[in-house]
N, C-alpha and C positions, 0 to 999 in steps of 0.2 A: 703957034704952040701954046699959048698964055690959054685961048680961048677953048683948048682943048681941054686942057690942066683944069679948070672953069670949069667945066662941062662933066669930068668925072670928079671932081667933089662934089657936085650937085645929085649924083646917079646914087639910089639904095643900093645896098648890099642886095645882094642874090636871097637870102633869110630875111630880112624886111621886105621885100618885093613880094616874095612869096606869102607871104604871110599876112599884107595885105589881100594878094589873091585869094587868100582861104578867107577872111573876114567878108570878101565879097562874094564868096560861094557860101558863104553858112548863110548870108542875107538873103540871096538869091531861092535856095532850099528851103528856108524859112518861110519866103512868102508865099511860096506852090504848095508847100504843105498847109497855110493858112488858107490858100483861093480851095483845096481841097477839100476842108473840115466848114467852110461859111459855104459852099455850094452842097453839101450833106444837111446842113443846118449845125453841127457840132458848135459854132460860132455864130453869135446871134448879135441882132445890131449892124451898126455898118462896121463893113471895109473898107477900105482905101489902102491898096498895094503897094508896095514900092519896086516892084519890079522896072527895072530901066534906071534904076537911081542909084543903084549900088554902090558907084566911086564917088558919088556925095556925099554921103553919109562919114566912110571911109574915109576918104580925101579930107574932110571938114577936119575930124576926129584928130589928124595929125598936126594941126596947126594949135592944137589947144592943149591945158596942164592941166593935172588931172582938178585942178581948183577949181576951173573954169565950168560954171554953170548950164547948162543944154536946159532950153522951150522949143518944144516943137509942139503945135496942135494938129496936124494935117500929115499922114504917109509917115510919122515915126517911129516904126519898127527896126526900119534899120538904122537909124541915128541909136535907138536904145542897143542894138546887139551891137553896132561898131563903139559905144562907151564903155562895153564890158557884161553886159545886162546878161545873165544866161538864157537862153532859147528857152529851155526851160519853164524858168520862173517868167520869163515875158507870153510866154505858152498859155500859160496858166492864169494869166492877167487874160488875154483874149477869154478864158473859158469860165472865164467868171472867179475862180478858185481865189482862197484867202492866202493860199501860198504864193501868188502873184507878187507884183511890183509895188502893184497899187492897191494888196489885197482884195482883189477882183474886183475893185470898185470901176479901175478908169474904162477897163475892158478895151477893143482895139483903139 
């Protein structure tokens, strides 16, 4: 019984569960939309997808406060959407644009 009890304080709520699942569908969507616009050309430079990586990013993300500092060089797209980063303004960094993250400097 102890190990039960154990086991459902460890479980998310139904609304954090879920809500990681959406953090890893907005990733997911994000990067099909990205292999979309760099296979047009609209995105220029390299890609590196993170398709298949989604509950990393996510996963990582929960272990951490919002003090704690994220480096990624390599596949961080979805490290940046799972920190909060808007699709958006991370969009916009891929396309060059000054409204970016990096004011379109870091590009993907």
């Amino acid at each position: 019984m102890h190990a039960e009890k154990a086991a459902e304080q460890q479980m998310p709520s139904r609304d954090h569960a879920l809500g990681l699942l959406r953090q890893m569908m907005l990733i997911r969507r994000f990067e099909e939309k990205a292999a979309e616009l760099y296979q047009v050309g609209k995105i220029r430079g390299f890609l590196h997808l993170y398709i298949g990586e989604e509950a990393v990013g996510v996963g990582a993300m929960q272990a951490l406060g919002p003090e704690d500092a994220i480096v990624a060089t390599y596949r961080d797209h979805g490290h940046a959407l799972a920190r909060g980063i808007p699709a958006g303004t991370l969009m916009a960094e891929m396309f060059g644009k000054a409204s970016g993250c990096s004011r379109g400097r870091g590009g993907s």
